[in-house]
N, C-alpha and C positions, 0 to 999 in steps of 0.2 A: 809514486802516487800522482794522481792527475788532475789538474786544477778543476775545481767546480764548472766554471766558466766555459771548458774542454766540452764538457756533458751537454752544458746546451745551445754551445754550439753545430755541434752534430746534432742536436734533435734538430735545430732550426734549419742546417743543410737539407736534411734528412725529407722537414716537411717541404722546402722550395721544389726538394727532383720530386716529391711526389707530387705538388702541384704544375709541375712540367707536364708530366707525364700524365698527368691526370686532362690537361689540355691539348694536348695529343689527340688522347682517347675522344674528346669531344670535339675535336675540331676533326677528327677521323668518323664520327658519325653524323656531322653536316656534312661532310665528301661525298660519304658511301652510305647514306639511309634509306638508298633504293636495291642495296646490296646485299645478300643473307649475311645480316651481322650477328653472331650472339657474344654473351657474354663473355666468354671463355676464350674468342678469337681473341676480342679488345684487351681483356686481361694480358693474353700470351705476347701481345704487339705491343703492351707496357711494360713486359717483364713483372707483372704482378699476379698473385694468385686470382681466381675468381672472387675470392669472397673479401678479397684486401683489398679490389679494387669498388666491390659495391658500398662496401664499409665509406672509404676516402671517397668516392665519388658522391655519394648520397649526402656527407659531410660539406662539400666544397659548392657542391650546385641543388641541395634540397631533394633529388631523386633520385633512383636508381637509376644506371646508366638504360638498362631496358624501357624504364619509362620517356627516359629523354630522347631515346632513339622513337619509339610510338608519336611522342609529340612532335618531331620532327616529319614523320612521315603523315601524320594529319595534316600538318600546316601545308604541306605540299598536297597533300590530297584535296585542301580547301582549295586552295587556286588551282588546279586541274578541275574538281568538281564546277568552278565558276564560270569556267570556259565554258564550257558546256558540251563539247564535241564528244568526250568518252564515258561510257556505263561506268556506274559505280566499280563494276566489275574487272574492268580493265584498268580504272583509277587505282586499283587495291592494288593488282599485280603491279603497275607503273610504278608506286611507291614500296614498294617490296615487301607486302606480304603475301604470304601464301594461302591465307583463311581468309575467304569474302566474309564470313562469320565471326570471324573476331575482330578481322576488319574494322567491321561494321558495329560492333561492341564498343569497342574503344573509341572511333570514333563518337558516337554518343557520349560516353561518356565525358571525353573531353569537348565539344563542341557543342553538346547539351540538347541536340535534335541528329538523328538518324541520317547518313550521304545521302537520300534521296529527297527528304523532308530539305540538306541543307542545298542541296544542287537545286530543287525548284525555288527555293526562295531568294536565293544568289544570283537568280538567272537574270533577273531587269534590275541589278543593283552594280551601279558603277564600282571595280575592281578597286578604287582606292578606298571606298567608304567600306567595303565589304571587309577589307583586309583590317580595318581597324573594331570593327562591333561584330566581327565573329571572328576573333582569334583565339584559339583553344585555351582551356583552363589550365594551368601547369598546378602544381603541386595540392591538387584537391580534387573530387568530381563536377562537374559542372550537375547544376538543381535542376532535373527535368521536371517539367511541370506539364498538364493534361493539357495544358492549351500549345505546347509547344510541340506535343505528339501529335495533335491535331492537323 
């Protein structure tokens, strides 16, 4: 028979590899969030199932791992957009997606105005002040309001 103390020891291993592993995953999607990631690659390159890994990932950082991959790819899309040299268009593929339309979906929703709305109002605001009062919304939608569509 096997001491109590056995049991949760191994859960507590158990939960450290999956928090390894689960930092893996997310430092593997600040690497490559310009990259076609989906779910199922990240799962396979932690050795965890799809649905094990959105389970413990969503647990350990508040979203799913496709959201935090999206937010990473706006945050980069914000400072390309800031530069100013490339179409929202070419911004979307630079930051690896393949839908100018969902794109640009997501985008709102996390950054709360539209790449075009947010590329013209970025364009005469110095890159340090920018980077701090328009940094995407994580774990909610950001509150569009008419005057922000405007």
């Amino acid at each position: 028979m096997c001491h109590p103390s056995w049991g949760r020891a191994l859960a507590e291993a158990q939960r450290l590899s999956d928090l390894a592993r689960l930092r893996r995953v997310r430092d593997r999607i600040d690497r490559e969030y310009a990259q076609p990631l989906d779910v199922e690659a990240l799962a396979r390159g932690a050795h965890m199932s799809a649905g094990h890994l959105g389970r413990r990932f969503r647990l350990a950082y508040g979203e799913s791992p496709y959201a935090y991959l999206m937010t990473r790819r706006v945050e980069r899309a914000m400072s390309l957009l800031r530069r100013g040299d490339l179409s929202v268009t070419e911004v979307c593929f630079a930051v690896g997606c393949s839908s100018p339309g969902a794109f640009s979906t997501r985008f709102t929703e996390l950054a709360g105005v539209s790449p075009s709305v947010y590329r013209r109002r970025a364009a005469g605001m110095p890159s340090y002040v920018a980077e701090q009062v328009t940094r995407p919304i994580r774990n909610r939608e950001a509150q569009v309001t008419e005057a922000q569509l405007a």
